[in-house]
N, C-alpha and C positions, 0 to 999 in steps of 0.2 A: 774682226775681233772674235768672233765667235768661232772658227777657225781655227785660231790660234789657240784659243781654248778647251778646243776640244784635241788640238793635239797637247795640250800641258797635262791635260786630265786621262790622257789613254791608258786602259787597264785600270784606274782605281776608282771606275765608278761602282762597283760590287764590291764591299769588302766584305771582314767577318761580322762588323759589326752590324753594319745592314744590312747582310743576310739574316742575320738574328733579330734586328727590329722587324722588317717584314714575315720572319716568320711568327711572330711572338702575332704581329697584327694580326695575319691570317689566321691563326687557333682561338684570338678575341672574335676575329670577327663570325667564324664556324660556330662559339658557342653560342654568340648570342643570338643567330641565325635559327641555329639549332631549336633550342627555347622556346622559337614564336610558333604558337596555336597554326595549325591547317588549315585554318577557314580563313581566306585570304580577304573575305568582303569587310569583315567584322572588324578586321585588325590590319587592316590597311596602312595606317599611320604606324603602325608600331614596323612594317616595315621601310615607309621611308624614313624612318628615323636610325634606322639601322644603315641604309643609303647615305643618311645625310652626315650621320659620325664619321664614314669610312670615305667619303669626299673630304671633309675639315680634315681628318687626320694627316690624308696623303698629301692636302694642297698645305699644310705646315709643315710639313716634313719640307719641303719644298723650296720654303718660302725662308725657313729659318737657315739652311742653310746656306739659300743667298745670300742673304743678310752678312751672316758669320764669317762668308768666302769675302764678299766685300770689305768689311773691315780689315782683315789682314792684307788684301793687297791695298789699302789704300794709297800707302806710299808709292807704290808702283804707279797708280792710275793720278796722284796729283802730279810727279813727274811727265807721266807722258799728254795729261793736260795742260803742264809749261809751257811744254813745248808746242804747243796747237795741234797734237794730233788728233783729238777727240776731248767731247765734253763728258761728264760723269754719267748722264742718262743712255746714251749708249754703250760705255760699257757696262754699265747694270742690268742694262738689256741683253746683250750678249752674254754676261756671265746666268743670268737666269734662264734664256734658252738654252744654254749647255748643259746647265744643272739638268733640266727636265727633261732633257733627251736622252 
């Protein structure tokens, strides 16, 4: 499954629009980087917290558009679970390591 998926998906993992979410992220995350005081003992927490936004962000970007890709093919994936070729958790599976890769 995953396979196949990555050959359905060839070329439109980069488009314009997510090059312009990721760069919009990277200029959020330069400023607020920017910002945090020099003294790293003091303000410790203000950088994992900068860390910990920029982890949730990426693993929702991620996540949501598994979710999104799942819905529209669903039709596809109850068909081809009529017919016994697979259950729904593996192609979820598959379509979400394709996304992340």
């Amino acid at each position: 499954l995953t396979v196949r998926e990555d050959k359905c998906r060839r070329g439109t993992n980069l488009t314009p629009v997510n090059a312009v979410q990721v760069c919009i992220m990277g200029i959020l995350t330069g400023l607020f980087w920017w910002q945090l005081p020099d003294d790293t003992d003091e303000h410790i927490m203000e950088r994992f917290s900068i860390l910990y936004f920029i982890l949730i962000a990426q693993s929702n970007a991620v996540v949501i558009t598994s979710v999104n890709t799942f819905a529209r093919e669903r039709q596809l994936m109850m068909r081809e679970h009529a017919k016994g070729m697979y259950h729904p958790l593996p192609f979820f599976v598959a379509k979400t390591m394709s996304d992340t890769v």
